[in-house]
MOPAC internal coordinates of N, CA, C and O (Angstrom, degrees):
PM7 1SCF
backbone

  N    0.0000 0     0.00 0     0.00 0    0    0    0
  C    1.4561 1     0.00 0     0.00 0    1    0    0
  C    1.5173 1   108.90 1     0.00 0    2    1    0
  O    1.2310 1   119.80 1   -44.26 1    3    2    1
  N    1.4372 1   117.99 1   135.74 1    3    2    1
  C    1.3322 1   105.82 1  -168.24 1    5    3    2
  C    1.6448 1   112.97 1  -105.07 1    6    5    3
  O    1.2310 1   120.07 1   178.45 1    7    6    5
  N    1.5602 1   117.48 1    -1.55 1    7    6    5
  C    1.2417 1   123.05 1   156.70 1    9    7    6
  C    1.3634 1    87.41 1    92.36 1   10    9    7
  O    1.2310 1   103.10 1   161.42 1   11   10    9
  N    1.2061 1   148.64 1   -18.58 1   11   10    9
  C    1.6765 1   156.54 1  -179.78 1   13   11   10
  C    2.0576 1    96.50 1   -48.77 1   14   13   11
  O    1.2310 1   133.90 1   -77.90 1   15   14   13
  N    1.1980 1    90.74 1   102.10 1   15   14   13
  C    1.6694 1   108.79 1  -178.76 1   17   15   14
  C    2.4090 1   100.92 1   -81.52 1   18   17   15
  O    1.2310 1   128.54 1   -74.18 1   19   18   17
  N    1.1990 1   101.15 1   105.82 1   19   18   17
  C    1.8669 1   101.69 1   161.86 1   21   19   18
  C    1.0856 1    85.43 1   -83.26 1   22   21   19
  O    1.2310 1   135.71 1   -40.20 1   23   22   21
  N    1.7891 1    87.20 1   139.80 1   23   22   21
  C    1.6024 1   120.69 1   169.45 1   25   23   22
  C    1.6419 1    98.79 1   -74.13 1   26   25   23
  O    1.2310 1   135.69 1   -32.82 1   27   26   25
  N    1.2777 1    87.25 1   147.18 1   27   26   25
  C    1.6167 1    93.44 1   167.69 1   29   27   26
  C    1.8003 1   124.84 1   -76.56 1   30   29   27
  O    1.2310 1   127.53 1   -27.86 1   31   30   29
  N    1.1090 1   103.12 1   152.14 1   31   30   29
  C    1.8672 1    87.45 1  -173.78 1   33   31   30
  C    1.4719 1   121.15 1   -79.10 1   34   33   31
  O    1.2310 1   124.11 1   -43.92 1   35   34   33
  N    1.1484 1   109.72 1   136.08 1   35   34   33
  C    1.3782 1   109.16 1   178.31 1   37   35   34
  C    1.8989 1   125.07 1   -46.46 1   38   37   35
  O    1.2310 1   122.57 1   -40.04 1   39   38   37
  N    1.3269 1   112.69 1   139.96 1   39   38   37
  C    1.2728 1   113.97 1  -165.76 1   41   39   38
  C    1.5920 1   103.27 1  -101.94 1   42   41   39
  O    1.2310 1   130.87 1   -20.28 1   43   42   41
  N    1.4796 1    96.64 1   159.72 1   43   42   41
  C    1.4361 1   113.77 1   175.91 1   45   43   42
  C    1.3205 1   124.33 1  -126.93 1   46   45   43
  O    1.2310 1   113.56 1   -21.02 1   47   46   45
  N    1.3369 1   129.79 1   158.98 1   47   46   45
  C    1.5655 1   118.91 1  -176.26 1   49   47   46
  C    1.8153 1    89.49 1  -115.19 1   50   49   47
  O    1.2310 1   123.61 1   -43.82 1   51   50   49
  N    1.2012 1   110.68 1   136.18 1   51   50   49
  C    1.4216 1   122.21 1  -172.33 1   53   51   50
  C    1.4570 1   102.02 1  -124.05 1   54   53   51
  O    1.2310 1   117.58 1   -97.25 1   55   54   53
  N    1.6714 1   122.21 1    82.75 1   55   54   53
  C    1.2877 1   126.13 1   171.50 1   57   55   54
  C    1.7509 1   121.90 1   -94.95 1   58   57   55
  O    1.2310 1   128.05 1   -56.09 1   59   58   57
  N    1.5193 1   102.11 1   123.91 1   59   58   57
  C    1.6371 1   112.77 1   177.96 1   61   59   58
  C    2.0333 1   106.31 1   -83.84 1   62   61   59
  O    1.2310 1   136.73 1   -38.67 1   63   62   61
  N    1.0958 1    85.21 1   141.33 1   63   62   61
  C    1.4676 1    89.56 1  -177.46 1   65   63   62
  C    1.0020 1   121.69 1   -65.36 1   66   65   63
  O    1.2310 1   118.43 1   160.14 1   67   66   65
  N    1.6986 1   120.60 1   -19.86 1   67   66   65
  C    1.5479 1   123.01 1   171.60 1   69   67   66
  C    1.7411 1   104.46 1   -72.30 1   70   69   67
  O    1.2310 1   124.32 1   177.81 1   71   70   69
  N    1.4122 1   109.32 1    -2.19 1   71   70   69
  C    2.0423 1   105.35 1   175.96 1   73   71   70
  C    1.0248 1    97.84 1    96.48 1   74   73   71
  O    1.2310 1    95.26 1   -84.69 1   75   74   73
  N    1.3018 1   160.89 1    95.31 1   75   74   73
  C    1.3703 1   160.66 1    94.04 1   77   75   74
  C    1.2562 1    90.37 1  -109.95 1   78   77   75
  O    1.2310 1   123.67 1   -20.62 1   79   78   77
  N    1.6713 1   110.56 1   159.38 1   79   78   77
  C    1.3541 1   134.02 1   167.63 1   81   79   78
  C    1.4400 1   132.29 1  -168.91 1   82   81   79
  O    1.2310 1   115.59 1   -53.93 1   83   82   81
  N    1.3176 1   125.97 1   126.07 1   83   82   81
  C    1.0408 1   151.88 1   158.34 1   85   83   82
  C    1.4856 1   150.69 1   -65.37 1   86   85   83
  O    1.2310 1   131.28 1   -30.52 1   87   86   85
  N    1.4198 1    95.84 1   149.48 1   87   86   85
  C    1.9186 1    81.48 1   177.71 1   89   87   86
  C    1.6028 1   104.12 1   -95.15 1   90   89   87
  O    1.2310 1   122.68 1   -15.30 1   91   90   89
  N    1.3833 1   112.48 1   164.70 1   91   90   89
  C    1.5571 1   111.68 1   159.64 1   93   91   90
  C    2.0249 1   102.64 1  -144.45 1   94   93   91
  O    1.2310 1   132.35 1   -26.64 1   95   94   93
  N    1.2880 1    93.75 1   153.36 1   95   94   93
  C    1.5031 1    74.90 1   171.04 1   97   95   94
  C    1.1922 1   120.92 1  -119.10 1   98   97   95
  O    1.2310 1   104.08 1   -22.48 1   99   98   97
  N    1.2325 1   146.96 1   157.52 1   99   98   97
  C    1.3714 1   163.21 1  -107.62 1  101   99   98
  C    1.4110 1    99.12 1   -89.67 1  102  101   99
  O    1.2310 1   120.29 1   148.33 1  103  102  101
  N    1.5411 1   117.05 1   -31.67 1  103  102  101
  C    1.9541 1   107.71 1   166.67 1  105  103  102
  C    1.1245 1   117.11 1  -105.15 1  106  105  103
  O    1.2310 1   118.20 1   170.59 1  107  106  105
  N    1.4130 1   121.03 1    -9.41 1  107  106  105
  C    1.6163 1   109.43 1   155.51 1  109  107  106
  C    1.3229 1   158.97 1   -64.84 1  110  109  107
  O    1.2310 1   109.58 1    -1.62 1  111  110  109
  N    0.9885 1   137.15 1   178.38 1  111  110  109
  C    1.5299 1   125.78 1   178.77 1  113  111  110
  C    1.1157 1   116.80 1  -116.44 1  114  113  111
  O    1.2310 1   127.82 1   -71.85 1  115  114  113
  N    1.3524 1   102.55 1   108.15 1  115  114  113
  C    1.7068 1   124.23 1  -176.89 1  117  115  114
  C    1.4179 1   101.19 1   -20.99 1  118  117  115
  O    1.2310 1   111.46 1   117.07 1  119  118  117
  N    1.2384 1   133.69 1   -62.93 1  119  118  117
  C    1.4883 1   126.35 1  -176.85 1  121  119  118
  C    1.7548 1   116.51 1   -54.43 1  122  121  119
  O    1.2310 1   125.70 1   155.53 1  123  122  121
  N    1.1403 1   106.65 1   -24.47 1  123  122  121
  C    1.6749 1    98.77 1  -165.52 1  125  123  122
  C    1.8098 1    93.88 1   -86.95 1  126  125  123
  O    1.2310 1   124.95 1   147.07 1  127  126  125
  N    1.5905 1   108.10 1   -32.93 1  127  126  125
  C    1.6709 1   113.70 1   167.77 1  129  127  126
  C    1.6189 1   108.19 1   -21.85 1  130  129  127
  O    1.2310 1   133.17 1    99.64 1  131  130  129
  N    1.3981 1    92.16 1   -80.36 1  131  130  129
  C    1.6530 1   132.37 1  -164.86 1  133  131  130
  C    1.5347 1   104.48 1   -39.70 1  134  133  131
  O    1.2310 1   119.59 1   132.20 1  135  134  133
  N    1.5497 1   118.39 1   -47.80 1  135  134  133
  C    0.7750 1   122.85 1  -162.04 1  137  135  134
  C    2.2365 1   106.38 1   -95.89 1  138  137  135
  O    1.2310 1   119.57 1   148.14 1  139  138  137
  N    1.1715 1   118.43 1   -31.86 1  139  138  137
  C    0.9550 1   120.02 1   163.92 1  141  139  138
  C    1.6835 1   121.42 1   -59.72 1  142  141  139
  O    1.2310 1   125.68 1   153.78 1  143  142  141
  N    1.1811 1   106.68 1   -26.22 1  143  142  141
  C    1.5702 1   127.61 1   179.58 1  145  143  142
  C    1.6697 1   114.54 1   -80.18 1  146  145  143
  O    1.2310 1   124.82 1   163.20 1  147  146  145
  N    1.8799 1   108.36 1   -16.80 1  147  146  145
  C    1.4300 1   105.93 1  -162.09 1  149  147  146
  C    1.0761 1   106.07 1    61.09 1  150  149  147
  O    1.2310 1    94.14 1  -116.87 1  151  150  149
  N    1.1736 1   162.38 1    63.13 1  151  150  149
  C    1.6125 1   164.20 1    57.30 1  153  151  150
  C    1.3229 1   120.46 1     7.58 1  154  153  151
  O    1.2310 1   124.52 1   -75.27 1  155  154  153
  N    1.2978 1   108.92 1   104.73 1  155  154  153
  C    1.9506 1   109.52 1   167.24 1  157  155  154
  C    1.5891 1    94.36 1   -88.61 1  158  157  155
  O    1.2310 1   128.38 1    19.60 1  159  158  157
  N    1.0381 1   101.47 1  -160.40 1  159  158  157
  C    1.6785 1   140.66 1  -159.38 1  161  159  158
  C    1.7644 1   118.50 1    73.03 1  162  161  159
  O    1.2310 1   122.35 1   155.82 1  163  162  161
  N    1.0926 1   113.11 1   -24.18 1  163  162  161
  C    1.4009 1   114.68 1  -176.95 1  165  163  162
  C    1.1244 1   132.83 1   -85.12 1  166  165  163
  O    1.2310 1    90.83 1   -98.87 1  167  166  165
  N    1.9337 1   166.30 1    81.13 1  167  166  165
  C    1.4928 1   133.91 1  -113.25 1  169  167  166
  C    1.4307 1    73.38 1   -83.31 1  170  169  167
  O    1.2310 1   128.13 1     1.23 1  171  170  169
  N    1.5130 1   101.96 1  -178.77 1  171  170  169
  C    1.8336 1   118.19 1   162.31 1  173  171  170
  C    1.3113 1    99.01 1  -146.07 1  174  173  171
  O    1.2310 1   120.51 1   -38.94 1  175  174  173
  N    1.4372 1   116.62 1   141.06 1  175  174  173
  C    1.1627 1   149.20 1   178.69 1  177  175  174
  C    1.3236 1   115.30 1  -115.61 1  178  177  175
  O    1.2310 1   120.35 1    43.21 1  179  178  177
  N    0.8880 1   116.93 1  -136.79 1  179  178  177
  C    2.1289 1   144.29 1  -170.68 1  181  179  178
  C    1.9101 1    84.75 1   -54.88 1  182  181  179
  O    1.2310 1   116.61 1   125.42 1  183  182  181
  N    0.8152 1   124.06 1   -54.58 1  183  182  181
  C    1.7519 1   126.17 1  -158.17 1  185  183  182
  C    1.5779 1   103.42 1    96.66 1  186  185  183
  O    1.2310 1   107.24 1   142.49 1  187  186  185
  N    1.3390 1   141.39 1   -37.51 1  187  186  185
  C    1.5872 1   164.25 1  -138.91 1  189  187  186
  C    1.2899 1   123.41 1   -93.74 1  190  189  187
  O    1.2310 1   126.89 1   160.69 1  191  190  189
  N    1.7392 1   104.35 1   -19.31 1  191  190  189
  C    1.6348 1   116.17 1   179.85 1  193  191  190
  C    1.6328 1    95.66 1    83.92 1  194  193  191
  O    1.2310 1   106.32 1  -167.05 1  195  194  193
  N    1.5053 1   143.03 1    12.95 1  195  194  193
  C    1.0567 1   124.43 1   159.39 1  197  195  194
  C    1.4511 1   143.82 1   -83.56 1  198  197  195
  O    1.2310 1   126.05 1   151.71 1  199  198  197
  N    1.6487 1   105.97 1   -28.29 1  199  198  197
  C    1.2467 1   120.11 1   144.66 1  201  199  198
  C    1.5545 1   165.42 1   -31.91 1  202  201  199
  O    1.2310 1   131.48 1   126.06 1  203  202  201
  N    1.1781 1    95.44 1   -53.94 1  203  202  201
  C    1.5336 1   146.13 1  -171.34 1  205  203  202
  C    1.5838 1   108.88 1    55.30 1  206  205  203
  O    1.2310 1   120.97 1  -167.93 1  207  206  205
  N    1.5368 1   115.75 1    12.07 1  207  206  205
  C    1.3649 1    96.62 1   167.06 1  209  207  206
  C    1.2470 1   148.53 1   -48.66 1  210  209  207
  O    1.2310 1   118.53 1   173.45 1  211  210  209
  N    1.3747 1   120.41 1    -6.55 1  211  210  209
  C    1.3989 1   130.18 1   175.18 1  213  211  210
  C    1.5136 1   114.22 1  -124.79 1  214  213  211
  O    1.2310 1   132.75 1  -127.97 1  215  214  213
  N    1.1694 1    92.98 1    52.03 1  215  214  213
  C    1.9930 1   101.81 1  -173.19 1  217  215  214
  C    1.9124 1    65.25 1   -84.49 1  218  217  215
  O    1.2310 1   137.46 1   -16.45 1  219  218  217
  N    1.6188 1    83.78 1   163.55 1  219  218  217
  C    1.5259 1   127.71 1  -167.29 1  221  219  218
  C    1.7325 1   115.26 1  -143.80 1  222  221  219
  O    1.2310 1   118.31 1   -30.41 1  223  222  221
  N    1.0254 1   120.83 1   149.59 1  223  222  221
  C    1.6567 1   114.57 1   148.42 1  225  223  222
  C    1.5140 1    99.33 1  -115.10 1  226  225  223
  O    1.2310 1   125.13 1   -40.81 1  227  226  225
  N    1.2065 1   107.75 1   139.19 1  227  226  225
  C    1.7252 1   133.94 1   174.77 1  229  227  226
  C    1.4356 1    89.99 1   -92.32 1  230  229  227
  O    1.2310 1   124.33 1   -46.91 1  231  230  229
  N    1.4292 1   109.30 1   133.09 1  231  230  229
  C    1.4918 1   118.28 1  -162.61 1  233  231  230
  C    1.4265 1    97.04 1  -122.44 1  234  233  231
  O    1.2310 1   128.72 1   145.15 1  235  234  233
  N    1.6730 1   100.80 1   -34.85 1  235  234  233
  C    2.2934 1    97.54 1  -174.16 1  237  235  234
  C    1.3661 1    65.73 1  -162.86 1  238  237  235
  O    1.2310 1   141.26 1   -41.45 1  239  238  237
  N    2.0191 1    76.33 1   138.55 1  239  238  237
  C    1.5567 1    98.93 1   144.14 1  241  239  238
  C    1.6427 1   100.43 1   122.15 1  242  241  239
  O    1.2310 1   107.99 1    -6.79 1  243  242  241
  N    1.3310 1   140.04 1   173.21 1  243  242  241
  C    0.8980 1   151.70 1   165.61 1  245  243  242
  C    1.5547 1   133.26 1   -97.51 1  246  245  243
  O    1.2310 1   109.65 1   -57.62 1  247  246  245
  N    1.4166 1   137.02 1   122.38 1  247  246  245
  C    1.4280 1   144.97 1   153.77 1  249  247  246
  C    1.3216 1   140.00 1  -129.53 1  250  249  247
  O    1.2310 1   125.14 1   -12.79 1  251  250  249
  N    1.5605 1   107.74 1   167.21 1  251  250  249
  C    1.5519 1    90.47 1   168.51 1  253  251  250
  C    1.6929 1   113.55 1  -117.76 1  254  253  251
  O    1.2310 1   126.28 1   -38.65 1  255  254  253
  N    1.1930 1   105.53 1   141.35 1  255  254  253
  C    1.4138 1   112.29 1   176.80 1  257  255  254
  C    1.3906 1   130.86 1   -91.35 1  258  257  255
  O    1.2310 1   119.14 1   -74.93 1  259  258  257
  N    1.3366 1   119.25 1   105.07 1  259  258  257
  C    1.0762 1   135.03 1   167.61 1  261  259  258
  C    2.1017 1   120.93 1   -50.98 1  262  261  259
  O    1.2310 1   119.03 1   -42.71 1  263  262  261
  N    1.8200 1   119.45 1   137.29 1  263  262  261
  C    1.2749 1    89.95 1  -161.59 1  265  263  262
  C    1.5394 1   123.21 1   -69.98 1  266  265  263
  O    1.2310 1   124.46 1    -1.74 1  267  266  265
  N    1.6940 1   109.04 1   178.26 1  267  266  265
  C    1.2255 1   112.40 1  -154.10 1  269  267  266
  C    1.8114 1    86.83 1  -141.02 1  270  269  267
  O    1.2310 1   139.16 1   -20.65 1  271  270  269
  N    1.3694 1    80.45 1   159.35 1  271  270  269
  C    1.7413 1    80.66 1   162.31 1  273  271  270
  C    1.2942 1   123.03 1  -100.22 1  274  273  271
  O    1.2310 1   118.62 1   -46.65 1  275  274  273
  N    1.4376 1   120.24 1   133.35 1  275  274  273
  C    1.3079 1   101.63 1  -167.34 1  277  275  274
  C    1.7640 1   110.47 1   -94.47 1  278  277  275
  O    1.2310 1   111.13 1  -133.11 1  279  278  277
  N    1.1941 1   134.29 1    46.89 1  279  278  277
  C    1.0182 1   142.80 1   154.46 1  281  279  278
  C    2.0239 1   117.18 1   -99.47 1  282  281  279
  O    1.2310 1   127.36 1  -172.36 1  283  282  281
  N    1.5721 1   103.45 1     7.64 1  283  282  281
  C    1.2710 1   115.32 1   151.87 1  285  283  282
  C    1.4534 1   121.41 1  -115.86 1  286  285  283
  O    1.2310 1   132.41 1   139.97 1  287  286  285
  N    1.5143 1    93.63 1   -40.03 1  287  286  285
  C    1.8516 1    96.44 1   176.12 1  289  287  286
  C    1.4686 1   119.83 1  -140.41 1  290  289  287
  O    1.2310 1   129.72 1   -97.36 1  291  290  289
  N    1.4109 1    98.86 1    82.64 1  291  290  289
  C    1.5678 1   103.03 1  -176.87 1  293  291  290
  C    1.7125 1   123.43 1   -42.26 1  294  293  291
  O    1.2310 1   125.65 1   -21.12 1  295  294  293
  N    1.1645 1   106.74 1   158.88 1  295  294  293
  C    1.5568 1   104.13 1   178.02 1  297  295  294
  C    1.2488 1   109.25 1   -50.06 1  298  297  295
  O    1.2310 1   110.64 1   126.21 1  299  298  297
  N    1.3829 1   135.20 1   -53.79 1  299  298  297
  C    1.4799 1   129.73 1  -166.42 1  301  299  298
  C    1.3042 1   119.66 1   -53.21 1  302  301  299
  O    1.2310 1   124.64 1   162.58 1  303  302  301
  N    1.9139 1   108.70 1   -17.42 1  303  302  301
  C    1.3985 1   130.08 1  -149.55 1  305  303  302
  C    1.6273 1   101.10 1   -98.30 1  306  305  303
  O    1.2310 1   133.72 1   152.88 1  307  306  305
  N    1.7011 1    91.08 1   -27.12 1  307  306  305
  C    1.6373 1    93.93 1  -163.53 1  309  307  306
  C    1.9489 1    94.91 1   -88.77 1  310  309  307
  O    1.2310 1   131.39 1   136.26 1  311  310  309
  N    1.4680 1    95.62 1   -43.74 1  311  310  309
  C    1.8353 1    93.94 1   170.08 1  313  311  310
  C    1.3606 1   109.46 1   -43.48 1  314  313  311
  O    1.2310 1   114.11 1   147.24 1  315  314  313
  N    1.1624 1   128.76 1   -32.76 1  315  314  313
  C    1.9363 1   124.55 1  -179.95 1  317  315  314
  C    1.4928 1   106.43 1   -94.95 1  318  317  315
  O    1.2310 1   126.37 1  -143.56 1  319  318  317
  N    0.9689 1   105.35 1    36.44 1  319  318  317
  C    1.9687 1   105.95 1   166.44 1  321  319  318
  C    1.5673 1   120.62 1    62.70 1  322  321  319
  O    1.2310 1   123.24 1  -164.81 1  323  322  321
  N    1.7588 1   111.40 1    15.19 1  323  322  321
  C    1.4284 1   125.88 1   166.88 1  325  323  322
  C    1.9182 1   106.55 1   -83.74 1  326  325  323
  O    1.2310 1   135.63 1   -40.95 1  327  326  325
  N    1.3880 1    87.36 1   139.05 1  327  326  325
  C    1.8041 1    87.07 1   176.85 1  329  327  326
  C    1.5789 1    88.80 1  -177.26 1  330  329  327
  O    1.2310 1   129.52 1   -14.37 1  331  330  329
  N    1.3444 1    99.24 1   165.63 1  331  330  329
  C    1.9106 1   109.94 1   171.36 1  333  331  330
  C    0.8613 1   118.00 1   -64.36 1  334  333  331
  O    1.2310 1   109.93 1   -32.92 1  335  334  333
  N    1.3522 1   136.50 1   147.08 1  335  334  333
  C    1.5249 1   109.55 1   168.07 1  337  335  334
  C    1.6729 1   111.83 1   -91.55 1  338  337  335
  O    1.2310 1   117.74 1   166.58 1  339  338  337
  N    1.2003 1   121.90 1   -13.42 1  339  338  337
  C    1.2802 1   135.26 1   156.95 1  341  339  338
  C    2.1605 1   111.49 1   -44.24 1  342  341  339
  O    1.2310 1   123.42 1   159.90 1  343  342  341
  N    1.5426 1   111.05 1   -20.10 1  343  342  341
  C    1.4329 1   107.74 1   174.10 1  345  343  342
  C    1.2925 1   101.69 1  -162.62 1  346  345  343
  O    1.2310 1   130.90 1  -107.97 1  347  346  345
  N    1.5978 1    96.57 1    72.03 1  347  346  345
  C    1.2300 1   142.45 1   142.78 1  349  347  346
  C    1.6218 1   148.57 1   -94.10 1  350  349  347
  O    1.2310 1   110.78 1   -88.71 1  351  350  349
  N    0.8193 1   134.94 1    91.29 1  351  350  349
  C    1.7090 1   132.32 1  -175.63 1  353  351  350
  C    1.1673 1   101.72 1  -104.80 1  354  353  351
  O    1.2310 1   120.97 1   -58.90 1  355  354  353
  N    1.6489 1   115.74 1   121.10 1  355  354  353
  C    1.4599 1   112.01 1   148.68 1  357  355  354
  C    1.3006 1   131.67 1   -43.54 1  358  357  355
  O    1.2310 1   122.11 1   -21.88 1  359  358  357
  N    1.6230 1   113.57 1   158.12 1  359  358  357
  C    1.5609 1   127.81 1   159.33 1  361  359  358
  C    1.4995 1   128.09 1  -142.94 1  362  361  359
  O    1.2310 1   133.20 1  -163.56 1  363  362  361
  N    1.4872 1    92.09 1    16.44 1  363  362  361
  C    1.6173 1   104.34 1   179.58 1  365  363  362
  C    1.8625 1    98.80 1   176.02 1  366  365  363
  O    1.2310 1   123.97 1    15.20 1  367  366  365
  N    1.1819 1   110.00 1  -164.80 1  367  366  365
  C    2.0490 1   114.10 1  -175.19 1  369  367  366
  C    1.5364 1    70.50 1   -74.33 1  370  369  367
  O    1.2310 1   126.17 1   -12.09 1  371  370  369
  N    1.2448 1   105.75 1   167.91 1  371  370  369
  C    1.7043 1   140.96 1  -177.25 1  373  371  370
  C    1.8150 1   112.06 1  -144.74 1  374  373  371
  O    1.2310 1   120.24 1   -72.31 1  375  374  373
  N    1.6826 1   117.15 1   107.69 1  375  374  373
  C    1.2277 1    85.97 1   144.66 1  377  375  374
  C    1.6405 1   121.68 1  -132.46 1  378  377  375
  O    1.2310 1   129.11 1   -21.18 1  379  378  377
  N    1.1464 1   100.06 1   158.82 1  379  378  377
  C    1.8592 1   110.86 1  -154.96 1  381  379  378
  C    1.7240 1    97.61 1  -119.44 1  382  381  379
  O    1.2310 1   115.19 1     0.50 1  383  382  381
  N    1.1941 1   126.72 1  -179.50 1  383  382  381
  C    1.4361 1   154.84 1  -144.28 1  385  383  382
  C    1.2800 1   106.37 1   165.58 1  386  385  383
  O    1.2310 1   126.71 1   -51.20 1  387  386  385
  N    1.4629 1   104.69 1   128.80 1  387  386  385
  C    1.7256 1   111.47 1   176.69 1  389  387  386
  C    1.1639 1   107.41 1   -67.03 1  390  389  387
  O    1.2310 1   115.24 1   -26.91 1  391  390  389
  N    1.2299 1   126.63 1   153.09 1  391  390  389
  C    1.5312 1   143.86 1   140.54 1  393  391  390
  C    1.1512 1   137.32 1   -92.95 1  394  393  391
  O    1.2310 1   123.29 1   -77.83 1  395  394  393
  N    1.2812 1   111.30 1   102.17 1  395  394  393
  C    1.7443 1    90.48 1  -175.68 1  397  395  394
  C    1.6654 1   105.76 1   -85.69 1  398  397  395
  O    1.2310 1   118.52 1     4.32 1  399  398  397
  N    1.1471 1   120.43 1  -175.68 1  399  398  397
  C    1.9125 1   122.17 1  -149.71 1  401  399  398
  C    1.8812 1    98.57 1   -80.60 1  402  401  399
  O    1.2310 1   139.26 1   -40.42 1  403  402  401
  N    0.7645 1    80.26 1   139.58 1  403  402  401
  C    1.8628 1    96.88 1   179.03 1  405  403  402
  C    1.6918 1    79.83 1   -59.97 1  406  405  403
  O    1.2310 1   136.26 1   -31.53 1  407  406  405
  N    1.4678 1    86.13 1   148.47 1  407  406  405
  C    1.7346 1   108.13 1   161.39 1  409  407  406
  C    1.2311 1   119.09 1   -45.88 1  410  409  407
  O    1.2310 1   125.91 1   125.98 1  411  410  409
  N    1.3178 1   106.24 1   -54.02 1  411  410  409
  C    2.1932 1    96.49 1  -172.77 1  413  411  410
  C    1.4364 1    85.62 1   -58.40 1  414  413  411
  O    1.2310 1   103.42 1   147.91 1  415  414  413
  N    0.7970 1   148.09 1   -32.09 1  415  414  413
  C    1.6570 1   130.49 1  -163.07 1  417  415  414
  C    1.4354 1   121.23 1   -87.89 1  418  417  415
  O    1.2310 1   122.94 1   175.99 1  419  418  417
  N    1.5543 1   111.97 1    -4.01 1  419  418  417
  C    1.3789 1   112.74 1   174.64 1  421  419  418
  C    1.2841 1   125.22 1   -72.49 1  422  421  419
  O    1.2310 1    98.43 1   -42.42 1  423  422  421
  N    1.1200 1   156.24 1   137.58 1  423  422  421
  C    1.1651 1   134.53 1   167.59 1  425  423  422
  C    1.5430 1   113.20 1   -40.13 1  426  425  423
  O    1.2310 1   120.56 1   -22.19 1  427  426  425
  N    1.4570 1   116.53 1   157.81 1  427  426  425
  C    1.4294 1   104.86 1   160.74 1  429  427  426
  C    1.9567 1   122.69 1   -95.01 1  430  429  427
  O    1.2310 1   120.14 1     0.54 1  431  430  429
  N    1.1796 1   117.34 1  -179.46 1  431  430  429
  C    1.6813 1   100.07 1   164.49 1  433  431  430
  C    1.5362 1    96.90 1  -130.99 1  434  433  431
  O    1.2310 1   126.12 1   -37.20 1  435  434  433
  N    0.9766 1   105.83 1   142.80 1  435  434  433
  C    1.5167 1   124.75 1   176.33 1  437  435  434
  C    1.6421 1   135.08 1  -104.64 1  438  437  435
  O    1.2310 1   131.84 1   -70.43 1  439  438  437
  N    0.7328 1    94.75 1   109.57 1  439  438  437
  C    1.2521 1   113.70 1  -145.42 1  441  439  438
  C    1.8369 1   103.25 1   -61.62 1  442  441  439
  O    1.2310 1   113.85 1   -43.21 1  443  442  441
  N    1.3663 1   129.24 1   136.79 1  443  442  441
  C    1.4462 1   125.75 1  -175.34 1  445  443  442
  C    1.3941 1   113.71 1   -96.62 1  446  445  443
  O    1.2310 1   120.10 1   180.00 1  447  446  445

């Protein structure tokens, strides 16, 4: 045993604007946080980024984004602080608000 102590990872405070809040830590994914914590506000789906049930807008704060498909969160979407929270990593406190999918992205229904 070489007695070689890992630092622990730096923590984050992950606040939803409806008022609950959480920790996450600095290599996790805000969604798996939320959900290890018993945390509502966020839906969860796939966990995988295939879904997009837990698209978010990041309102403050810093991360890094892991990829996404952009048939939930286009680039323009992710430049305006939209992303999953399922492929999410903090880089500072975070607070987020769900999103549900912009209109062009809804399906449409068609009418018979």
């Amino acid at each position: 045993m070489s007695g070689e102590q890992h630092p622990s990872p730096k923590m984050f405070s992950v606040s939803l604007t409806s008022g609950e809040r959480f920790e996450c830590a600095q290599n996790e994914k805000v969604l798996f946080a939320m959900e290890r914590q018993h945390m509502p506000g966020v839906p969860v789906g796939c966990r995988g980024g295939g879904c997009g049930a837990c698209r978010i807008e990041i309102v403050e704060g810093d991360y890094e984004l892991l990829a996404m498909g952009k048939n939930h969160v286009s680039d323009d979407e992710a430049g305006e602080g939209f992303a999953l929270a399922c492929r999410v990593l903090p880089s500072s406190d975070l607070v987020i608000k769900a999103a549900p999918k912009a209109k062009s992205q809804r399906p449409n229904k068609e009418h018979s």
